[in-house]
C-alpha positions in Angstrom: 28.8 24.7 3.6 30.1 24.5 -0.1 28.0 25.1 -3.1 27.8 22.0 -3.7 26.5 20.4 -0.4 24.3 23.2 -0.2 23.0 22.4 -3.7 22.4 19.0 -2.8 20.7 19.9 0.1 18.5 22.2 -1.3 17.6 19.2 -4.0 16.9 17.1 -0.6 14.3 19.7 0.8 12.8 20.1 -2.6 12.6 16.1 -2.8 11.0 15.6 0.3 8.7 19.0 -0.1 7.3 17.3 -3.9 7.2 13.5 -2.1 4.6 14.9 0.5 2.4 16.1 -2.8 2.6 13.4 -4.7 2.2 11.0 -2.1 -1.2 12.6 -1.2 -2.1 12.6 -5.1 -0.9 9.2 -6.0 -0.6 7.1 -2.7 -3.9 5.5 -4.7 -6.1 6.4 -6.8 -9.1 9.2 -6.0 -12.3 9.5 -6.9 -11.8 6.0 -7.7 -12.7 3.7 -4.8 -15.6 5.2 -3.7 -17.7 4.1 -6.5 -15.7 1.4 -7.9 -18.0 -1.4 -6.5 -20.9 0.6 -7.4 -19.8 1.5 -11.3 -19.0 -2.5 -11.8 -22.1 -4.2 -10.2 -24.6 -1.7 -11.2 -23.1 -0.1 -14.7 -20.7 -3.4 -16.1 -23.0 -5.7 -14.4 -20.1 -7.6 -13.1 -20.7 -10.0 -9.7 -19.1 -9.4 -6.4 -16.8 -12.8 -6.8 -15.6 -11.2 -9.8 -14.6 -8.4 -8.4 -11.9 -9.7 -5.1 -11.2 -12.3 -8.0 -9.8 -9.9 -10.2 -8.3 -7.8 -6.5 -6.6 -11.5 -6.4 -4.7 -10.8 -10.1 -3.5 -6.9 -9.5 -1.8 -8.9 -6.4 0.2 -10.9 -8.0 0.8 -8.9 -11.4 1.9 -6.2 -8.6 4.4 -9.1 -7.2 5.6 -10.1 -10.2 6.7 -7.0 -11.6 8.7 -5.8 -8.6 11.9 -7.3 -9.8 11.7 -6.1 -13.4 10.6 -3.0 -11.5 13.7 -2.7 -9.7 15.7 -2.8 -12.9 13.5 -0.1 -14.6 14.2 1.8 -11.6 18.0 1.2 -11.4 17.9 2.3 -15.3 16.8 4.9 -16.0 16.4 6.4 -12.3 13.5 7.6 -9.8 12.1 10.8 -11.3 11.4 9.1 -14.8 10.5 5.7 -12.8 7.8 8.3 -11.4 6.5 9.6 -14.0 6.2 6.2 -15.8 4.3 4.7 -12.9 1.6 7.8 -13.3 0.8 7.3 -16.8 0.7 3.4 -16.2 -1.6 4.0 -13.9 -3.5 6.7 -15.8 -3.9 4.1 -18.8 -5.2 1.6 -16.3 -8.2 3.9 -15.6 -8.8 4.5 -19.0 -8.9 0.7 -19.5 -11.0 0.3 -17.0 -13.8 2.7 -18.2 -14.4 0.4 -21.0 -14.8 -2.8 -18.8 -17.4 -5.2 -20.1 -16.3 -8.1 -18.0 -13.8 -10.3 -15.7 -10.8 -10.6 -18.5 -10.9 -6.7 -19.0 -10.7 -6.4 -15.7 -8.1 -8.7 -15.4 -6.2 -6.3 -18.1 -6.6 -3.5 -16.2 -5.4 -4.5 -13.0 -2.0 -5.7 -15.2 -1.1 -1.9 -16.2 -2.6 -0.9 -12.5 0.2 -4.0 -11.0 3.3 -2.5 -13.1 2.0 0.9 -12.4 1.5 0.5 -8.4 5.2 -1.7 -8.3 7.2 0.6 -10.2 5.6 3.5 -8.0 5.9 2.3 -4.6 9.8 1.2 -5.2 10.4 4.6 -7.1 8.9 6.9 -4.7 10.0 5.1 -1.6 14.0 5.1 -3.0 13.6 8.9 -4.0 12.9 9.7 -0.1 15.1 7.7 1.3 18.2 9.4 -1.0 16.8 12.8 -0.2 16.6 12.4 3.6 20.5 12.7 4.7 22.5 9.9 6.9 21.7 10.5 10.5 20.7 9.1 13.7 17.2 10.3 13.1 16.9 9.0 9.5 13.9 6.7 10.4 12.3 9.1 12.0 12.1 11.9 9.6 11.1 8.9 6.5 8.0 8.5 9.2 7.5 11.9 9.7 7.3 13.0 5.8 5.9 9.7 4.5 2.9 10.1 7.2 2.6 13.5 6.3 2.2 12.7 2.5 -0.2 9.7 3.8 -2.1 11.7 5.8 -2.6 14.3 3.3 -3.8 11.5 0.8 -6.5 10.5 2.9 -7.9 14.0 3.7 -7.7 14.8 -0.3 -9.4 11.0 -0.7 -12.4 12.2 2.0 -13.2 15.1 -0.6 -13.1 13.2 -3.6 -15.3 10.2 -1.9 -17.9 12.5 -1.5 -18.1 14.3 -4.6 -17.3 10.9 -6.6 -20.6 9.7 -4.7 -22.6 12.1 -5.8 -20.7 13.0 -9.3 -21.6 9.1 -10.0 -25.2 9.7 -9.7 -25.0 12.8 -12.4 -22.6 10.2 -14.8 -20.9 7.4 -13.5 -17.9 7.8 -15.7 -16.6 11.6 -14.9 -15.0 10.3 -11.5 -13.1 8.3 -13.2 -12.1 11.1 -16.0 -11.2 13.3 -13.0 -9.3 10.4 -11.8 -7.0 10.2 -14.8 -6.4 13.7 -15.3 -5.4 13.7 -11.8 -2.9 10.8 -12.6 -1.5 13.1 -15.5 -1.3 15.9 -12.9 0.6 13.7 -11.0 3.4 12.9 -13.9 4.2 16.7 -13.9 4.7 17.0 -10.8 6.8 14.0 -10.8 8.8 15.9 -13.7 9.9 18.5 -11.0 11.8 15.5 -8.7 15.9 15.7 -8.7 17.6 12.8 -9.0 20.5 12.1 -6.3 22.8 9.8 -7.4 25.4 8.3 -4.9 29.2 8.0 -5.6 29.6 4.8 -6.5 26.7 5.3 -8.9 28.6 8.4 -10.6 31.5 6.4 -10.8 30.2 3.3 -12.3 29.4 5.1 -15.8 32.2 3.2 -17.8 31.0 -0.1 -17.4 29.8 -2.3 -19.7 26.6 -3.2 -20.1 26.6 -6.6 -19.6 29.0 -6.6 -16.5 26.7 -4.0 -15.0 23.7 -6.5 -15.4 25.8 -9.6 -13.8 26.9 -7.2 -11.0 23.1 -6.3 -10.9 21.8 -9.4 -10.4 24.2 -10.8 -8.0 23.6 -8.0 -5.7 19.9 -8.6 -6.1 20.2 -12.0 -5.4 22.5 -11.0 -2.4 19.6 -8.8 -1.3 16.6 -10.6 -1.5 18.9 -13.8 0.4 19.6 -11.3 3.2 15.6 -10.3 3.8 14.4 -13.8 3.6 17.3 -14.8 6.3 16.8 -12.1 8.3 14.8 -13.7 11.3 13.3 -9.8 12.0 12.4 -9.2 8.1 11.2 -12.5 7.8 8.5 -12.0 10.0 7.6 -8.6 9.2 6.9 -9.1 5.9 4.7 -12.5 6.6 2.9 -9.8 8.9 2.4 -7.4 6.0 1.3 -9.5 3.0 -1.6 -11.4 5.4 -2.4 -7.9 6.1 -2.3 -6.3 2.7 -4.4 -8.7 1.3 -6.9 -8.7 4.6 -7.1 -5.1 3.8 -7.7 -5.5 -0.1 -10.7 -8.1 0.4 -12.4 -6.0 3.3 -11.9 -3.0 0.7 -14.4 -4.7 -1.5 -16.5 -6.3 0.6 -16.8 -3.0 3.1 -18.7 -1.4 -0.1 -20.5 -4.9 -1.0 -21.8 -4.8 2.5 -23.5 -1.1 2.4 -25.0 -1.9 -1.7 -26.6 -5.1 1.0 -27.8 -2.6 3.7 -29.4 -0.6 1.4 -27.2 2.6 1.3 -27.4 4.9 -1.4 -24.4 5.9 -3.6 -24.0 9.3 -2.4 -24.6 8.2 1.5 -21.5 5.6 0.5 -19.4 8.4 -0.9 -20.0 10.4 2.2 -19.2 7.1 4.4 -16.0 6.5 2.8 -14.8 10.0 2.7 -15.5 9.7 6.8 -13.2 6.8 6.7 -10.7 8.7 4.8 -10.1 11.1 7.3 -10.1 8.7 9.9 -7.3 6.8 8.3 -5.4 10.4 7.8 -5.9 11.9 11.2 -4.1 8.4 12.4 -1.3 8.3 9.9 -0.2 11.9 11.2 -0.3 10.0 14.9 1.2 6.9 13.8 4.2 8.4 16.4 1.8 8.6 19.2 0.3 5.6 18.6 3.9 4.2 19.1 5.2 5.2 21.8 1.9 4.2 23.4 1.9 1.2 22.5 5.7 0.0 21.3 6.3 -3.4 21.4 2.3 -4.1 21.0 1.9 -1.8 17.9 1.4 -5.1 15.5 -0.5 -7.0 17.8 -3.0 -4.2 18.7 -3.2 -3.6 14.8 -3.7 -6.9 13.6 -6.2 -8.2 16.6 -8.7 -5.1 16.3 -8.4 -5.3 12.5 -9.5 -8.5 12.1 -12.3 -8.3 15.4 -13.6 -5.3 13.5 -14.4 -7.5 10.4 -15.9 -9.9 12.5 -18.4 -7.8 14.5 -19.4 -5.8 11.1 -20.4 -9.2 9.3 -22.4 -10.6 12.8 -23.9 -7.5 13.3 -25.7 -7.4 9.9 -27.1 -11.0 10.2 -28.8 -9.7 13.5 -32.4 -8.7 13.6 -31.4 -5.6 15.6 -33.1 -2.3 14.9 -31.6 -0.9 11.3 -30.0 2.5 12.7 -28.2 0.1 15.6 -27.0 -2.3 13.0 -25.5 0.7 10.8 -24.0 2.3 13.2 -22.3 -1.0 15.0 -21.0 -1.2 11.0 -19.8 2.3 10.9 -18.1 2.1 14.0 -15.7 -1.0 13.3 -14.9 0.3 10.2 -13.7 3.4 12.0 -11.8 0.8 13.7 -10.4 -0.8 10.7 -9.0 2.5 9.2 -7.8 3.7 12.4 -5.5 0.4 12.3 -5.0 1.4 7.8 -3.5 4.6 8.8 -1.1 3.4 11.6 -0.3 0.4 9.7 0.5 1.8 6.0 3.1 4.6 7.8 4.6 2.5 11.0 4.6 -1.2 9.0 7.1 0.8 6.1 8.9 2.4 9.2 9.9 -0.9 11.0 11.1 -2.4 7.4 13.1 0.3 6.9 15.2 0.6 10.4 18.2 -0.5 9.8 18.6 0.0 6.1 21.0 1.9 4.2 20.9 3.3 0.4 22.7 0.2 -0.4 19.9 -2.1 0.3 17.2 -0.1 0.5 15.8 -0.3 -2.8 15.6 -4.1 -2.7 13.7 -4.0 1.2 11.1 -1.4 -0.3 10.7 -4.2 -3.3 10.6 -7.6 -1.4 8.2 -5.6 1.0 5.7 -4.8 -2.2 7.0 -8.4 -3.0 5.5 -9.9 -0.1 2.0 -7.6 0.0 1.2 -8.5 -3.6 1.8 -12.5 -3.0 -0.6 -11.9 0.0 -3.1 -9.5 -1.7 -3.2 -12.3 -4.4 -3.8 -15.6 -2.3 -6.1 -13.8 0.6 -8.1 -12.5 -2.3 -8.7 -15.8 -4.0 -9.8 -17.3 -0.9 -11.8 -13.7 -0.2 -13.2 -14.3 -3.9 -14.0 -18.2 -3.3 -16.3 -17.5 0.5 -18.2 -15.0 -1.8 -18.9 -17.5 -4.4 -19.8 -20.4 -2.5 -22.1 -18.5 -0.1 -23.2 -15.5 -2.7 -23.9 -13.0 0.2 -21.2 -10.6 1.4 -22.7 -10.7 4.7 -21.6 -13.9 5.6 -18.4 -13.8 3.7 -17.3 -11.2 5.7 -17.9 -13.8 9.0 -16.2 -16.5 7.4 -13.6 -14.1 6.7 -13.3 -12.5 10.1 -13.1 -15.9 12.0 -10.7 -17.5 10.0 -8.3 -14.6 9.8 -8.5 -13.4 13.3 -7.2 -17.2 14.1 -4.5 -16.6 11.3 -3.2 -13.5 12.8 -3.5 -14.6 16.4 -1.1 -17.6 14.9 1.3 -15.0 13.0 1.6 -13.2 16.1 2.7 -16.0 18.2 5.3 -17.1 15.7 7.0 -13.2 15.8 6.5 -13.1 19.4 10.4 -13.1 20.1 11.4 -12.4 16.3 10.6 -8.5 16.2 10.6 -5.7 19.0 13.6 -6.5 20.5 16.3 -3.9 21.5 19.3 -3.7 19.0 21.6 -5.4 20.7 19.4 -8.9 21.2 19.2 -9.0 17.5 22.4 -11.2 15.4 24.0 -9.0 13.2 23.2 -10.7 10.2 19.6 -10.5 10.7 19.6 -6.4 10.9 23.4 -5.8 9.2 23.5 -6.3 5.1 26.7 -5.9 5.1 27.6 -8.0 8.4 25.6 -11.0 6.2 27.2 -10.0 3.3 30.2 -10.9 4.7 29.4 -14.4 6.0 28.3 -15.4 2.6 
């Protein structure tokens, strides 16, 4: 090995080594969620329809800055793409400590949509360069992403617990902690090495307005190829009903327990349970699998959505309280069982059969995709709360309408996605193969 492949494969291990930190410090935000419900209805006074309302505007602020994030990216590269996304995100918080009502919150979930778009492209694109060209590519993005994952949600348990009861001291030093740990975040994100392809380095003397026509032709060429593609297609239909299934339920999981009665500190203490649920299953995600294969989706998106279901009918029920909490606490096991394997294996089918050249432009039309969904499931998640004004029932409502959605989703990629390589058409897994029909 020369000095200069070993260079750049010492950069690679380093790269992969700082996106398993950051990931578990950044995948979202800590000791935020825990007590986010909590700190707007009980300290901002702010109603629950409010709330997935505004969940309904970070989804499609999130989708609308993907492109423009791309571009940012492309710019000025993925380390300083990084470190922008963290103190985005860091000035989101800060924003949202001095929420008095639905427009503020509107505001923050703007910074928090650029933040989370520019993020999720940048950090995704830095492992994919630092993870060499091999057979086993997909497998090792799994492997370290789920790693980083899992991390997060172990780190997440700790600060749900002490956000739970830190909240009933002041409710606003969880969310100082959580900025500081966002500006943590940037430093680390300071320590990332860029790896730049060939082309790339070659490319420096053009100008800059044939650079952007180039740009946006292969963007255009990109997004053309992942809306074709009968396989990506239906993936990302799957992911955006489940990103924003998962984004209403976040909310009205913690609107169900302020209904039941359970104190801040018990919900802290809940959720942290929940977080290490969700990580235990991202670090099985392979298990899970190879189990399960073909049926990975399906299993996933049918015991997601019964889970919802049986936690809304069980707490309409006259059963005995301590039944009724723990029927609750047991299908939202359930549901972040399915979190964890779905957030690591969903990004791990998009990404098989992807190369440097395109991969950029999947990781964004996947974000794409999950903030369109996040944004229309959360308006409709927003509008059952309003019309009924109890969470209980909304999450019913919910449940039976999107088990039928997904039941529906599934039928439609029934012969779509799983197939073996060779029963797809080239141009629905080969960039280049549909490049070349164009």
């Amino acid at each position: 090995m020369d000095p200069q492949e070993k260079e750049l494969s010492e950069k690679r291990k380093r790269n992969m080594q700082l996106t398993i930190i950051h990931k578990a410090l950044t995948y979202d935000l800590l000791f935020f969620y825990g007590i986010k419900f909590l700190f707007l209805v009980q300290v901002k006074e702010i109603n629950a329809s409010d709330i997935v309302l505004a969940t309904a505007f970070y989804g499609i602020f999130k989708a609308i800055a993907q492109i423009p994030g791309i571009f940012i990216i492309d710019k000025i590269g993925t380390r300083k793409s990084l470190i922008l996304a963290d103190l985005i995100n860091a000035f989101s918080i800060i924003i949202f400590m001095f929420t008095s009502n639905l427009w503020w919150l509107i505001i923050t979930n703007l910074f928090s949509g650029i933040g989370f778009a520019i993020r999720d492209v940048a950090e995704s694109g830095m492992l994919h360069k630092s993870i060499p060209e091999s057979e086993n590519k997909s497998k090792t993005y799994s492997k370290v992403d789920g790693k980083g994952l899992g991390n997060y949600f172990y780190v997440s348990a700790i600060s749900a617990v002490a956000s739970g009861f830190l909240f009933n001291i002041n409710p606003y030093i969880p969310l100082a902690i959580c900025v500081v740990i966002l500006l943590l975040s940037a430093f680390i994100a300071t320590k990332f090495q860029e790896i730049e392809s060939v082309e790339k380095q070659e490319d420096t003397n053009i100008s800059i307005h044939k650079r952007y026509k180039i740009y946006f032709k292969d963007l255009k060429l990109a997004f053309s190829f992942i809306f074709t593609s009968r396989r990506l297609k239906s993936l990302m239909l799957y992911a955006g009903v489940m990103y924003g299934i998962i984004a209403v339920m976040n909310t009205y999981e913690m609107g169900l327990l302020e209904e039941i009665s359970i104190s801040a500190s018990t919900t802290g203490i809940i959720y942290a349970i929940m977080q290490v649920v969700a990580g235990i299953s991202s670090k099985l995600q392979n298990r899970f699998h190879e189990k399960f294969k073909k049926r990975v989706l399906t299993v996933i998106g049918i015991s997601y959505t019964a889970a919802c279901l049986i936690a809304g009918l069980i707490s309409v029920t006259a059963l005995p309280y301590i039944i009724v909490v723990g029927v609750i606490l047991v299908s939202y096991i359930v549901r972040y069982l399915d979190t964890g394997f779905f957030y690591v294996l969903m990004k791990k089918y998009v990404t098989n059969f992807t190369n440097a050249e395109v991969a950029n432009k999947v990781y964004s039309a996947y974000s794409l995709v999950a903030g369109l969904g996040t944004t229309i499931i959360c308006a409709l998640g927003s509008a059952i709360v309003s019309y009924n004004n109890s969470i209980k029932y909304s999450i019913i409502i919910f449940g039976v309408a999107f088990l039928a959605v997904m039941l529906l989703i599934l039928l439609y990629m029934k012969d779509r996605v799983g197939l073996e390589p060779q029963e797809y058409k080239k141009k629905d897994i080969n960039y280049k193969e549909y490049v070349s029909l164009k």
